[in-house]
C-alpha positions in Angstrom: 0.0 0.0 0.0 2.5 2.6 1.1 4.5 1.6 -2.5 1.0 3.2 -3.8 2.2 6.6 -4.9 -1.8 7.8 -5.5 -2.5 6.5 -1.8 0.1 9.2 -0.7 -1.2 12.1 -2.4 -5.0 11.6 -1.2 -3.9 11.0 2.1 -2.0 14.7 1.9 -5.6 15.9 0.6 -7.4 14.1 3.1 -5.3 15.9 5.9 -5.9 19.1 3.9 -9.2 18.8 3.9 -10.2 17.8 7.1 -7.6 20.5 8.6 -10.6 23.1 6.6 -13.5 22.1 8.1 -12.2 21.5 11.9 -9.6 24.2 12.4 -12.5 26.8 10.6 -15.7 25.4 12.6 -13.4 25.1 15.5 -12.5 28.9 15.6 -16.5 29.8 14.5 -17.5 30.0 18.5 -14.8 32.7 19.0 -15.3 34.8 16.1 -18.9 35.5 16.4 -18.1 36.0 20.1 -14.6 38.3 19.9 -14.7 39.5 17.0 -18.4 40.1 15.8 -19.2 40.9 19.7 -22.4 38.4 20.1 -22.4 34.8 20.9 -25.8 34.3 19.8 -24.4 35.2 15.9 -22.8 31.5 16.3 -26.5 29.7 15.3 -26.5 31.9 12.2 -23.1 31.1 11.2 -23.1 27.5 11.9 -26.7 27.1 10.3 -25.1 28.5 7.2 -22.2 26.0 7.6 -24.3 23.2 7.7 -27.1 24.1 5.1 -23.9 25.3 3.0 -22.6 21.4 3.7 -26.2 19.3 2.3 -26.0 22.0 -0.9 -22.0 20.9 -1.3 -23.2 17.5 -1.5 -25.4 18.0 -4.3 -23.6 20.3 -6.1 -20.7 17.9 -6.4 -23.2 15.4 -8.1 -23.7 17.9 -10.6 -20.4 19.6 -11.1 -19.1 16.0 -12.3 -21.7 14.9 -14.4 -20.4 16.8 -17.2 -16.6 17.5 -16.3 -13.8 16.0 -14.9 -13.6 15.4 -10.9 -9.7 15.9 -10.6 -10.6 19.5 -12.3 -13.7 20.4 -10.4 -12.1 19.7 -6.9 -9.1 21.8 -7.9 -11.6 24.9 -8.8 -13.6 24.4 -5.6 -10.6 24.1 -3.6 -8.9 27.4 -5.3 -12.5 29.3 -4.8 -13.2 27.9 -0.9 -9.6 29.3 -0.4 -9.4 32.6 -1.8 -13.2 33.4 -0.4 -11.7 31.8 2.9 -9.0 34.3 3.0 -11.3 37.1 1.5 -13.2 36.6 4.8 -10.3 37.8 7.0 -11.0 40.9 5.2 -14.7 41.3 4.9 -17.1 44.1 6.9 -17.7 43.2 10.4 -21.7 42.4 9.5 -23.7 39.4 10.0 -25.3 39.9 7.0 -22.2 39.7 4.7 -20.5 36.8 6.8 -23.2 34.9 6.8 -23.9 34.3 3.1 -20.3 34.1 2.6 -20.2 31.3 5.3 -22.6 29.2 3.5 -20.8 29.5 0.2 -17.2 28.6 1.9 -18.6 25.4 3.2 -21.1 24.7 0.1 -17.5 24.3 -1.5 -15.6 22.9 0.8 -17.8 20.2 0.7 -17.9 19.6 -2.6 -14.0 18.5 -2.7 -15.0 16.9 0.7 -18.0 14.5 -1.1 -15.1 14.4 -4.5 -12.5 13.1 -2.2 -14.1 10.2 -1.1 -14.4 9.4 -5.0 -10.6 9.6 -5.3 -10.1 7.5 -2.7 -12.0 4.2 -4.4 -9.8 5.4 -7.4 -6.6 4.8 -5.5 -7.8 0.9 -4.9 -8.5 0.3 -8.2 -5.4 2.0 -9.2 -3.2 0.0 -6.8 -5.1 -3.5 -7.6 -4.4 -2.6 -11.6 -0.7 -1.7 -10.6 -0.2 -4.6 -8.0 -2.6 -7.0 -8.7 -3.9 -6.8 -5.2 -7.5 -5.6 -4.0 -6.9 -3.9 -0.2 -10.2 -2.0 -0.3 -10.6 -2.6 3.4 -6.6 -1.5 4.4 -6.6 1.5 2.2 -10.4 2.6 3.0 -9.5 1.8 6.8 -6.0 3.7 6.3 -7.6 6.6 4.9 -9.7 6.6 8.0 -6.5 6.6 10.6 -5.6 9.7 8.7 -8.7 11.3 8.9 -8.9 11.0 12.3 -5.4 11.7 13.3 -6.0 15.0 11.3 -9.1 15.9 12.8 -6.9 15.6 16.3 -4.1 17.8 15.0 -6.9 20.6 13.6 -8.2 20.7 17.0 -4.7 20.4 18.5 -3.8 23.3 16.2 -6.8 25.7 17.2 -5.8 25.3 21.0 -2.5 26.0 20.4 -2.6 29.2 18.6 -4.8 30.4 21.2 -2.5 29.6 23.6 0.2 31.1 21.8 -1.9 34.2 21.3 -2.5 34.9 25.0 -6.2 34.5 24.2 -8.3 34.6 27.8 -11.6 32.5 28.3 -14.5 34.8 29.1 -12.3 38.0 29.2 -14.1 41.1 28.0 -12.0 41.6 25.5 -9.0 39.8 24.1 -5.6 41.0 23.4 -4.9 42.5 19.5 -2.8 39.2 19.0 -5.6 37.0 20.1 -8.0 38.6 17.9 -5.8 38.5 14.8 -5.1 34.8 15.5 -8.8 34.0 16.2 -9.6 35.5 12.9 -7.2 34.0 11.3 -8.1 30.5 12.4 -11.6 31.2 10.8 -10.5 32.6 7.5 -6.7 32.5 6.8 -5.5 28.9 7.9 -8.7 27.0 6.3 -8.1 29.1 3.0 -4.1 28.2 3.1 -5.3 24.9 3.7 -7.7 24.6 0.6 -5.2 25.9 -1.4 -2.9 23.7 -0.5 -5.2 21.0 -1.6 -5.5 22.4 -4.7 -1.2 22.8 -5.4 -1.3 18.7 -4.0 -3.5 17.6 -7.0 -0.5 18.3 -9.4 0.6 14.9 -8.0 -2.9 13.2 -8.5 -3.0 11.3 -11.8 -6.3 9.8 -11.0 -8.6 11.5 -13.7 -11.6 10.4 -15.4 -9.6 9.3 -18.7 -6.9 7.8 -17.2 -9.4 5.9 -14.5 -11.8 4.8 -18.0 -7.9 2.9 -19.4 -7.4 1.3 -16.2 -11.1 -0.6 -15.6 -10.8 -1.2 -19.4 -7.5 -2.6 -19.0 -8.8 -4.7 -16.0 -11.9 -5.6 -17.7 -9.8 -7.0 -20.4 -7.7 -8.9 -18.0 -10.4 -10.6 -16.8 -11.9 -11.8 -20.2 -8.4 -13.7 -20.7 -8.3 -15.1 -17.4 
């Protein structure tokens, strides 16, 4: 498995792209509280995440009926980036953030629903290159890395704060800890996407190359 070049790359992506969605819904609670000044802004944000989430998954249905998957998660990971980062920037109003919110995570989870497609790619890559079917180990092994990213996310979120000299239930934070508690919500998810994005120039995966290799196993299988 590890001699499976394409497992190594999705793994990178999975890491990527769990680091998005736990790092940014991780820092959500102390943005709408520090930085937009109201803790009850949270429900509006994170309804907006998770309605933005369901419309992800259907738009990634549709975004690959017609085009290639490799292509359409590098353009959703480039656009969830750069609006990511665009956020850090935005007017301090609900009614700006909250829209933006739901289009972030409408495409961050299309590259979250496309990434699950890569990853049965990379077993029937590795059984055409190897001759071996390890659906369970690489499935399984995807899941380890999953996991151990979602601890490092969170790990990550607690450290900058930390770091940043943040206080829990101050009045107000310190101009460090709001930079980094803002950044944690825009900046290090939309770094994070596009370095998702830079990753795929490694993935080899497409949709033409994916058609040779089940026609090359189907073909296998006839002569056997």
């Amino acid at each position: 498995m590890l001699r499976n070049d394409q497992w190594r790359v999705v793994a990178v992506l999975v890491m990527t792209n769990i680091g998005f969605g736990v790092i940014r819904l991780g820092a959500m609670m102390y943005f709408v509280t520090y930085y937009l000044g109201n803790a009850a802004y949270f429900m509006w944000m994170l309804a907006a995440h998770i309605i933005g989430k369901a419309a992800g998954s259907l738009l990634a249905k549709r975004l690959t009926r017609n085009a290639n998957k490799v292509q359409m998660f590098g353009y959703c990971s480039v656009l969830a980036g750069l609006l990511s980062i665009g956020l850090f920037f935005a007017p301090k109003a609900v009614l700006v953030l909250v829209p933006l919110t739901f289009i972030v995570s409408t495409l961050y989870q299309s590259t979250t629903t496309l990434m699950w497609v890569m990853m049965a790619d990379v077993a029937d890559y590795g059984e055409w290159r190897q001759g071996k079917r390890m659906d369970g180990i690489i499935f399984s092994t995807f899941l380890a890395v999953l996991k151990l990213g979602m601890a490092l996310s969170g790990a990550i979120v607690g450290w900058t704060l930390g770091f940043s000299g943040y206080v829990a239930n101050a009045a107000e934070q310190t101009p460090l800890a709001m930079h980094c508690i803002v950044a944690l919500f825009t900046v290090v998810p939309g770094l994070l996407s596009l370095g998702a994005f830079i990753t795929l120039r490694w993935y080899k995966l497409d949709d033409h190359t994916m058609q040779e290799i089940n026609l090359a196993k189907t073909q296998s299988l006839v002569k056997g």
